[in-house]
N, C-alpha and C positions, 0 to 999 in steps of 0.2 A: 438721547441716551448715550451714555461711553462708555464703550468697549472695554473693560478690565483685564490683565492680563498679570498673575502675580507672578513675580519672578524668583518667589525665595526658595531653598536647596530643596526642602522637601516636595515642592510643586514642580520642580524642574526635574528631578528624580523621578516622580512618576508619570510626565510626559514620556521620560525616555523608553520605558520599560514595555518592552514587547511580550504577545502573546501571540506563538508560531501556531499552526496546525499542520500534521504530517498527516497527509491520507495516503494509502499504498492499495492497489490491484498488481493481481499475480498476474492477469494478460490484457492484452488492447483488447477483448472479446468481455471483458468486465466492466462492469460502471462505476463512477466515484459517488455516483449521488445520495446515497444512504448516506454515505461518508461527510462528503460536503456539506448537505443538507445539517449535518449535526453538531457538525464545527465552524461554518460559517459564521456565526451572531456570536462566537464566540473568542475569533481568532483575529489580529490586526492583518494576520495572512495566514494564506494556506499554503503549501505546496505538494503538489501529485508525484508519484513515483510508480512506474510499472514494473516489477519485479517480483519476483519468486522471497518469499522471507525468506530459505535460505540462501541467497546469492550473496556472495560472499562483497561482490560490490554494488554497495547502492548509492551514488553519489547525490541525488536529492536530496538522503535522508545525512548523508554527511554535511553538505553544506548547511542543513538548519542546523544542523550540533554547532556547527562550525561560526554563525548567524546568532548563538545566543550567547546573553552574555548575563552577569550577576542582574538578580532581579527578575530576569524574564522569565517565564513560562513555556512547555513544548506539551501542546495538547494531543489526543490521539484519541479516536474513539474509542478504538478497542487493545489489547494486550497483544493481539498478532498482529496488529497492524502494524508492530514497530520493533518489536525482538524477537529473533530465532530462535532462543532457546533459554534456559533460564543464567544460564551465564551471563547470554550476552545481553538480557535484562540488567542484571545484579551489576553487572561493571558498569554499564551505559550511564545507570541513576547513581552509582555511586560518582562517576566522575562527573553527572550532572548538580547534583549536592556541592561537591568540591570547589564548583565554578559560582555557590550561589543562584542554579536553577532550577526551577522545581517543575515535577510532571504534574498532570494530570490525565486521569482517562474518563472519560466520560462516561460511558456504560458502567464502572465500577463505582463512578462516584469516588474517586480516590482524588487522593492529593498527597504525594509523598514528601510531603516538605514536615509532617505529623509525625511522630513518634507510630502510632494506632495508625496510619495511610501506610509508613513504612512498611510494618508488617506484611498485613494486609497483602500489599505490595508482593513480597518475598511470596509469601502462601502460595497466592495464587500463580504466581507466576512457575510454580513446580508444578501446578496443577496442569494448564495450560500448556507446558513442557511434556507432561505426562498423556496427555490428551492426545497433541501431535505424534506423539509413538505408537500409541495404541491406533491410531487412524494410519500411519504408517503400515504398520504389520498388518491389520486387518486388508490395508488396500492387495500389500502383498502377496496374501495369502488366499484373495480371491482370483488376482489373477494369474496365480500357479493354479488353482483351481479350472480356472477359464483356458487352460493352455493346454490342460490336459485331457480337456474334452474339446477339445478344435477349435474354440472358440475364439472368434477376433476381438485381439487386445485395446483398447484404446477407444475416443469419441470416433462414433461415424464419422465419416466424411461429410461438409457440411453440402456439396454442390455435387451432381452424376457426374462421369465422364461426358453427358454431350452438355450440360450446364458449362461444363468446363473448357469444350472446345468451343461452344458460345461465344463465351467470356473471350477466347484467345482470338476468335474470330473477330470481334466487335476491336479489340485492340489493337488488330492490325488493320484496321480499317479507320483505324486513326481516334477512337476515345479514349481517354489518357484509363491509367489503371484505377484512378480514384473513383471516377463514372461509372465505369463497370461495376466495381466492390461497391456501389452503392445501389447498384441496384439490385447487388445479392445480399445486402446487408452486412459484409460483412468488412472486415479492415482489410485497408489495400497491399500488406505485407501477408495476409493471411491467403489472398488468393495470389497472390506470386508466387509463393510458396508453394500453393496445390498443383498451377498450370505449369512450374518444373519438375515437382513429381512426375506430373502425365508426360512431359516428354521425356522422360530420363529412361 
């Protein structure tokens, strides 16, 4: 049998043509696998980024803007996963249109390369704008709530204080910080973080 290989514009065109996948978590205390799990069989790549959607930089998610080109595709599962707010949806797709590339999100089943995905597009993405405000204020407004009756603000603490002198003991006794946080499950910037709190 021989290997065939055609080499005319139209086939060589869609060798070239990429399909990105952008997954994002807000902290290393997060997992990507929902994520991944759903864009994997669908992406020629992926790439992760850990960050807050509103942080004003995210350079993972720039480099794939930056990474596509006419023709390609930038997949996402979901509508947070990739714009703060509907602005910065509305500009993002529009300059990705401009450049000849088109979204899609998978949970929506959209494709804004459509007249009808456009829309769609817009709509929801006020909604989703909207949504974040109101989860905004409400978190707000509970913990003015929470502050006014003595209440402590924020996740517990994930380790005690002698978990934590443990940890600092076992460190200086020479297991790197990775060993330890592994064995409280937790990320090795997370308890750095706590065993300077305790000395501070």
């Amino acid at each position: 049998m021989v290997a065939f290989t055609c080499t005319c514009m139209r086939c060589a065109k869609a060798q070239t043509m990429k399909t990105l996948g952008y997954l994002r978590i807000s902290t290393q205390d997060q997992t990507v696998d929902r994520q991944y799990d759903a864009l994997a069989d669908l992406c020629d790549e992926v790439f992760v980024e850990c960050a807050s959607a509103a942080t004003l930089k995210r350079p993972v998610f720039e480099r794939v803007l930056s990474e596509l080109t006419k023709s390609d595709t930038l997949v996402v599962l979901d509508l947070d996963r990739a714009f703060r707010s509907v602005i910065d949806a509305l500009q993002t797709v529009e300059d990705l249109h401009k450049r000849g590339v088109a979204l899609k999100i998978v949970n929506l089943q959209m494709d804004t390369t459509t007249p009808a995905g456009m829309l769609l597009f817009t709509v929801l993405s006020s909604f989703a704008a909207f949504e974040r405000q109101i989860n905004s204020q409400r978190t707000r407004e509970g913990m003015a709530a929470a502050r006014k009756r003595g209440k402590p603000i924020g996740r517990p603490p994930k380790l005690t204080p002698k978990d934590l002198a443990d940890a600092q003991h076992r460190i200086q006794s020479g297991r790197t910080i990775k060993q330890v946080a592994a064995k409280y499950n937790m990320a090795p910037w997370s308890l750095t973080r706590a065993i300077r709190r305790l000395n501070s």
